[in-house]
C-alpha positions in Angstrom: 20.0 7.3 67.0 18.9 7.5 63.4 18.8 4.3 61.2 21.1 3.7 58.7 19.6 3.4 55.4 20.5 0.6 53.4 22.9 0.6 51.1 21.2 -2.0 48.6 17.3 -1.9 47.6 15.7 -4.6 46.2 13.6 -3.4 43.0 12.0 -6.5 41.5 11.6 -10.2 42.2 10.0 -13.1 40.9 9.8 -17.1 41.2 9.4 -18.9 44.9 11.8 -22.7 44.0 13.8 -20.4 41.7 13.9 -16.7 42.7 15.3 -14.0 40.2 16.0 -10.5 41.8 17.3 -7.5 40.9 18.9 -5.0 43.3 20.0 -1.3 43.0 23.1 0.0 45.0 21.7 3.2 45.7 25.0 4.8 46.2 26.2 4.5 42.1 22.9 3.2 40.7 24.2 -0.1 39.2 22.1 -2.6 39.0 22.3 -6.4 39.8 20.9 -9.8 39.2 20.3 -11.9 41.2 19.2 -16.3 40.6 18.7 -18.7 43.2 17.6 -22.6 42.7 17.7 -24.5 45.7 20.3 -24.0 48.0 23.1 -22.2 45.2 22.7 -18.9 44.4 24.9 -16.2 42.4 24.9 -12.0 41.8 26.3 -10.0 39.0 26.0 -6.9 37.2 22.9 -6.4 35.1 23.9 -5.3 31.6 21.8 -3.5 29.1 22.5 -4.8 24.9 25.2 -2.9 24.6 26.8 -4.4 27.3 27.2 -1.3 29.7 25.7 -1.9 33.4 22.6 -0.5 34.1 22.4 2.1 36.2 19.2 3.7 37.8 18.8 7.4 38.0 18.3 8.9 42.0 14.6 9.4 42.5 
């Protein structure tokens, strides 16, 4: 049986006590941020200065 590919793919994080991530859902392309300190966390859509989400291309 063939794995299932993963739906989200982390792209890019930083910080070990306070992590930011970002993370692509490769089905539309919108990106995500991600911030954790300690033991809260939270997600929402990355947005470029114009206040659109950003959305990354299919390689």
């Amino acid at each position: 049986m063939p794995k299932k590919e993963e739906r989200f793919e982390k792209i890019y994080s930083q910080g070990t006590a306070t992590v930011i991530e970002i993370w692509v859902d490769r089905k539309t392309g919108v990106n995500y941020i991600y911030r954790q300190s300690g033991y809260s966390g939270g997600m929402t859509v990355l947005l470029d200065s114009e206040g659109r989400p950003v959305i990354t291309k299919e390689q």
